[in-house]
Gaussian input, Z-matrix of N, CA and C with variables (Angstrom, degrees):
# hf/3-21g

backbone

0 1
 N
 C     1     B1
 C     2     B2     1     A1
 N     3     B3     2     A2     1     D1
 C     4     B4     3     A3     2     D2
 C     5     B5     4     A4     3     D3
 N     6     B6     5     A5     4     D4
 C     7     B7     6     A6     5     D5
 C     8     B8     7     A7     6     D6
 N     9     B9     8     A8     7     D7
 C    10    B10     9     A9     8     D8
 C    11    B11    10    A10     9     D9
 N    12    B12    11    A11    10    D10
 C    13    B13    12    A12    11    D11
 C    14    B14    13    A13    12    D12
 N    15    B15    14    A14    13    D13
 C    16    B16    15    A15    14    D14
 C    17    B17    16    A16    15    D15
 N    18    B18    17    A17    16    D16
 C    19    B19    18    A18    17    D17
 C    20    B20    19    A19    18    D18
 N    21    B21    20    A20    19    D19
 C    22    B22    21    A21    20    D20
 C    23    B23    22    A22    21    D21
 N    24    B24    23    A23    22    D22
 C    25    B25    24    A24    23    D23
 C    26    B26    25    A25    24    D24
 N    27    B27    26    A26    25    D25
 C    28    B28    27    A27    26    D26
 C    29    B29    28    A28    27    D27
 N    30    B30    29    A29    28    D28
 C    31    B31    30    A30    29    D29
 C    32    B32    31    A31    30    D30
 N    33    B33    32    A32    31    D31
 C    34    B34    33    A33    32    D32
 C    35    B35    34    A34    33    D33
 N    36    B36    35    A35    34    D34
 C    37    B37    36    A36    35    D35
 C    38    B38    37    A37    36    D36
 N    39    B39    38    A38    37    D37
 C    40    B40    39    A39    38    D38
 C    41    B41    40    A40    39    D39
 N    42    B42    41    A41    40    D40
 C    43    B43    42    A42    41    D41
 C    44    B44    43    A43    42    D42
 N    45    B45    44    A44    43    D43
 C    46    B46    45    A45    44    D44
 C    47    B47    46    A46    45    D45
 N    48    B48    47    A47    46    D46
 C    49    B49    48    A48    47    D47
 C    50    B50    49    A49    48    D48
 N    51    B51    50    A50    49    D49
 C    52    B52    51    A51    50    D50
 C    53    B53    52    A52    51    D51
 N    54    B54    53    A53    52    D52
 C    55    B55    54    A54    53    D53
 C    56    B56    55    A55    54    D54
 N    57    B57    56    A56    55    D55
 C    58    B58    57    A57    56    D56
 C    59    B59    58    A58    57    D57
 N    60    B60    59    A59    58    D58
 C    61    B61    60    A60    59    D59
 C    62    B62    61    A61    60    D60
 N    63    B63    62    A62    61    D61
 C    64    B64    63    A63    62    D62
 C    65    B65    64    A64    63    D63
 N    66    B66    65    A65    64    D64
 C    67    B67    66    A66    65    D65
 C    68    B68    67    A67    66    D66
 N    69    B69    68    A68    67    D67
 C    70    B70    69    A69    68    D68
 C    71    B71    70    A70    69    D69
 N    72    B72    71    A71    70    D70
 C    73    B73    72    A72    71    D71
 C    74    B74    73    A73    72    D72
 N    75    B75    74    A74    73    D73
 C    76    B76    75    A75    74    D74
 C    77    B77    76    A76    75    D75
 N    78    B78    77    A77    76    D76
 C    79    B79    78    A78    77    D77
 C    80    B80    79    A79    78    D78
 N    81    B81    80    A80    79    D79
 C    82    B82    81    A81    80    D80
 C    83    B83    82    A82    81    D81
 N    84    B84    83    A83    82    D82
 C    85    B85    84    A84    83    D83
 C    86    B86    85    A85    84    D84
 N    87    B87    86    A86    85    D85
 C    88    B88    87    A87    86    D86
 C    89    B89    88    A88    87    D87
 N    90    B90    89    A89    88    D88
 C    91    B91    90    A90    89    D89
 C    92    B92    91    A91    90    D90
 N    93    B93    92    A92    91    D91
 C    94    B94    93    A93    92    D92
 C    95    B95    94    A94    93    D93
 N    96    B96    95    A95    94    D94
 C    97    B97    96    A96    95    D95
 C    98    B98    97    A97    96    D96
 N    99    B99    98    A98    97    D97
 C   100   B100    99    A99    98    D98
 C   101   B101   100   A100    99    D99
 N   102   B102   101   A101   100   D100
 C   103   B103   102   A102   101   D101
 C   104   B104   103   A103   102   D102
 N   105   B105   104   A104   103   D103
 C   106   B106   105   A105   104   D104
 C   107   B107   106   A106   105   D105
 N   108   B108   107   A107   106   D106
 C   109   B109   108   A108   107   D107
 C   110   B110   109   A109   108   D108
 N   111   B111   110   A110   109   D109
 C   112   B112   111   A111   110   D110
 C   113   B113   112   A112   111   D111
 N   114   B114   113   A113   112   D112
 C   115   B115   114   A114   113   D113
 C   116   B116   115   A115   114   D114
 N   117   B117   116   A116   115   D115
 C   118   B118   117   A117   116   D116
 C   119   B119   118   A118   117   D117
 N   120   B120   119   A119   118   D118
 C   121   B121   120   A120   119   D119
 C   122   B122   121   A121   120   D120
 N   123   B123   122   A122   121   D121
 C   124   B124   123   A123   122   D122
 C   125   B125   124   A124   123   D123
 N   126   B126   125   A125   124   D124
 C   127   B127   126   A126   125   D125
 C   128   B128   127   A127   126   D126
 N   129   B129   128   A128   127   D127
 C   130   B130   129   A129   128   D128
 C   131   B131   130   A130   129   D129
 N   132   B132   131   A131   130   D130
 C   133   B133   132   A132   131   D131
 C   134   B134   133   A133   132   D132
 N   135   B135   134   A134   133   D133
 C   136   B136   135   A135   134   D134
 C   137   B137   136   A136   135   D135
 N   138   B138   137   A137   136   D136
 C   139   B139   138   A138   137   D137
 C   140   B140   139   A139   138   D138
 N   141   B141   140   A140   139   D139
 C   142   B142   141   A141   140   D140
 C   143   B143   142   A142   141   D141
 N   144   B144   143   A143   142   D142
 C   145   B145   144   A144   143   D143
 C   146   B146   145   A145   144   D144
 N   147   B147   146   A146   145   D145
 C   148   B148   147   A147   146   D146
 C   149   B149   148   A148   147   D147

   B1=1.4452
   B2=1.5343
   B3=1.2702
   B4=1.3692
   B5=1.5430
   B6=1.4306
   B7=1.7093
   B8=1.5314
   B9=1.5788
   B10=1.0320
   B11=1.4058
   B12=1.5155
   B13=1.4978
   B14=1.2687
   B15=1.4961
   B16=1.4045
   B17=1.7360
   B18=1.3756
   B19=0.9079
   B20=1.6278
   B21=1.4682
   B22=1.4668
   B23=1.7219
   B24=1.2530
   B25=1.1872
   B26=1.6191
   B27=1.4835
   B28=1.9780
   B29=1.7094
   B30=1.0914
   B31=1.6648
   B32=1.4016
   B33=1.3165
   B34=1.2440
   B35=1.8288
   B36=0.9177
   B37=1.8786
   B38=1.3941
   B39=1.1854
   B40=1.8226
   B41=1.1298
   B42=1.3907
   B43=1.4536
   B44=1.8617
   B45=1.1743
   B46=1.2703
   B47=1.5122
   B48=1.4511
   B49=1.3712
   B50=1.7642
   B51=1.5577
   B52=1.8619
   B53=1.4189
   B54=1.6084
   B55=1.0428
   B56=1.7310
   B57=1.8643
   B58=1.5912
   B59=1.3028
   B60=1.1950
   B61=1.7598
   B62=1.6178
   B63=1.6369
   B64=1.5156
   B65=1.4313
   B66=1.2869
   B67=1.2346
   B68=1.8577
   B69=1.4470
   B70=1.5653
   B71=1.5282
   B72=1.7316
   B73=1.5547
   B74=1.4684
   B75=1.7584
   B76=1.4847
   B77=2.0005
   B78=1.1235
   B79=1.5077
   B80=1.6297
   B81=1.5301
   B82=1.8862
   B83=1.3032
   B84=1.2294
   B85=1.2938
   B86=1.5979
   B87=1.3712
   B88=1.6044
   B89=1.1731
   B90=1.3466
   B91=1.2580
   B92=1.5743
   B93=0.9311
   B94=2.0774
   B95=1.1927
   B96=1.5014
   B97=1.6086
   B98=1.6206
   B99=1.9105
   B100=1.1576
   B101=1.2396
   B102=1.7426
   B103=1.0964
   B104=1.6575
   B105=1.3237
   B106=1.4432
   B107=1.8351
   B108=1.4830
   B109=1.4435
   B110=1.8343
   B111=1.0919
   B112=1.7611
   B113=1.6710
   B114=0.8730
   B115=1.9363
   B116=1.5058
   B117=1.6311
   B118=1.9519
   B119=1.4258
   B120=1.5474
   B121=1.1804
   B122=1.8391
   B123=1.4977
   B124=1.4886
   B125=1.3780
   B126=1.1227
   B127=1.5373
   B128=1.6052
   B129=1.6547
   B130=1.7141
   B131=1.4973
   B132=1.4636
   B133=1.4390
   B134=1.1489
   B135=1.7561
   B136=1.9594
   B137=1.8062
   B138=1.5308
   B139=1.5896
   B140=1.8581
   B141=1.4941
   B142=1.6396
   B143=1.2403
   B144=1.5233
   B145=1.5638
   B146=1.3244
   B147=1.4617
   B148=1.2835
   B149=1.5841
   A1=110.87
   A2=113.73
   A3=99.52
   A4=118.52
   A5=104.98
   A6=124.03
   A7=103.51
   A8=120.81
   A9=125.60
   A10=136.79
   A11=101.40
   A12=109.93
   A13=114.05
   A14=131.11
   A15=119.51
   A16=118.38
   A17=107.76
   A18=108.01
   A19=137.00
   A20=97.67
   A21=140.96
   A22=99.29
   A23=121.73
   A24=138.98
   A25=117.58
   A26=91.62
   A27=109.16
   A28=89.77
   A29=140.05
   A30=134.85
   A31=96.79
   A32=118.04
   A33=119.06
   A34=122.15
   A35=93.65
   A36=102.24
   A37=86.78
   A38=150.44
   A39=148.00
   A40=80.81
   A41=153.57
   A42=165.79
   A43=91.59
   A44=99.95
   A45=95.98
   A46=106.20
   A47=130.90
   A48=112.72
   A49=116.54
   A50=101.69
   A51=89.88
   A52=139.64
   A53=112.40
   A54=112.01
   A55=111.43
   A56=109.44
   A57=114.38
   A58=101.95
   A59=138.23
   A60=121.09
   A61=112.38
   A62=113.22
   A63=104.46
   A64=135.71
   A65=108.24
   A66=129.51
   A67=107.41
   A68=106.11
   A69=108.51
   A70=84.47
   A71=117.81
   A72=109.45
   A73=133.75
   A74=112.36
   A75=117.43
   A76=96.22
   A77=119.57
   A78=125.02
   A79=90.36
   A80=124.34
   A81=97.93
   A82=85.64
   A83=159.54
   A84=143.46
   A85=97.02
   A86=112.13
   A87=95.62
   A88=128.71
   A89=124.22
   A90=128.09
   A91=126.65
   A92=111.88
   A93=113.16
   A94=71.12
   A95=164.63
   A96=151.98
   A97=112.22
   A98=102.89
   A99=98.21
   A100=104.61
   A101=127.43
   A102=113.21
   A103=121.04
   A104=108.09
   A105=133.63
   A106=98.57
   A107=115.24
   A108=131.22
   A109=115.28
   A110=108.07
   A111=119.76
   A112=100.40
   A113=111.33
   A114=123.73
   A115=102.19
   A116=100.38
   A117=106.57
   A118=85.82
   A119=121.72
   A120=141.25
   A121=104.30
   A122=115.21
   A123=118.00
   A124=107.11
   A125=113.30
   A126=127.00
   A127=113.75
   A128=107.92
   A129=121.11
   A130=100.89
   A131=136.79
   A132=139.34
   A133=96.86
   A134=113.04
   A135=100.65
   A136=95.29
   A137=101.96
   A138=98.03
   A139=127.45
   A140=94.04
   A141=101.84
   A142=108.24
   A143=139.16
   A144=143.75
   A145=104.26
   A146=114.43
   A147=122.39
   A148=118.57
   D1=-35.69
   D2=-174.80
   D3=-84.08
   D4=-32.26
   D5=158.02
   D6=-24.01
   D7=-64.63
   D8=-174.42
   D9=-83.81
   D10=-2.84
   D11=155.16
   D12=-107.63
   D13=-13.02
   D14=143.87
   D15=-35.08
   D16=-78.64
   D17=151.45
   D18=28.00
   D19=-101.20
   D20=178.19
   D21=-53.06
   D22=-59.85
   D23=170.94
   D24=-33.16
   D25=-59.38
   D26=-179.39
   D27=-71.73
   D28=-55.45
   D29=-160.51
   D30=-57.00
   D31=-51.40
   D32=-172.43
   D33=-73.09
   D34=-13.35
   D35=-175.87
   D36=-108.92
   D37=25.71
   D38=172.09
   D39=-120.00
   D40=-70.71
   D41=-170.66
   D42=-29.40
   D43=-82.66
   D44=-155.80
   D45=-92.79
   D46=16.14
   D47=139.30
   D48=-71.97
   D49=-57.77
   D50=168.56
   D51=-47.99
   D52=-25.55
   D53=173.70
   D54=-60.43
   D55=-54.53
   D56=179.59
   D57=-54.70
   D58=-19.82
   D59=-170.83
   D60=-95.93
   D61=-17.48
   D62=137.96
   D63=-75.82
   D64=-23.62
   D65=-177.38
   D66=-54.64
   D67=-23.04
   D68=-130.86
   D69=-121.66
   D70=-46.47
   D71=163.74
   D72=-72.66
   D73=-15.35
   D74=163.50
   D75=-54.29
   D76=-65.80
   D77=-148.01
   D78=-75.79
   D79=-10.84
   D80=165.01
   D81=-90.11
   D82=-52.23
   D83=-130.21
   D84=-82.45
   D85=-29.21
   D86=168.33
   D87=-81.44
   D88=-23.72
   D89=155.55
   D90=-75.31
   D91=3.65
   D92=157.67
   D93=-97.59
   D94=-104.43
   D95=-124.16
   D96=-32.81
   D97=-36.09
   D98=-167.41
   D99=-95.16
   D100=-16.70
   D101=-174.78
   D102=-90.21
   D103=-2.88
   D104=175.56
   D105=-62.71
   D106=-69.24
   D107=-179.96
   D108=-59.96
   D109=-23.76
   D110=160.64
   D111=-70.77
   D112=-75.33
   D113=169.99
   D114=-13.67
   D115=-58.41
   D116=-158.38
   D117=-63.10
   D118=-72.00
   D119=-146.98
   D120=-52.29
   D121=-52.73
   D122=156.51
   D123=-30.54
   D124=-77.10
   D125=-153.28
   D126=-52.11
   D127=-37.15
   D128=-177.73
   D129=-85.40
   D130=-9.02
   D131=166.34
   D132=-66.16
   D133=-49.63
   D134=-141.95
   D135=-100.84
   D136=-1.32
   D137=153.21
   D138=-70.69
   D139=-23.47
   D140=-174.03
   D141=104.94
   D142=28.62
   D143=-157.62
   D144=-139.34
   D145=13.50
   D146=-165.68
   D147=-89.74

């Protein structure tokens, strides 16, 4: 019994470390999104289009 809630224990703590490590590259990939569109927005100021 305890074998099998060991077990249960490890499945469940693998779960929700993988889940946070997608969790964690969605929210950089949106933030290079935002720092990409800061970049444009710089870049069309220091052209004079600002």
């Amino acid at each position: 019994m305890k074998r099998a809630m060991a077990l249960l224990m490890m499945a469940m703590f693998s779960m929700a470390v993988l889940s946070g490590c997608n969790t964690v590259a969605g929210a950089g990939k949106d933030v290079q999104k935002v720092g990409e569109k800061v970049e444009d927005k710089a870049q069309d100021c220091k052209d004079g289009r600002c």
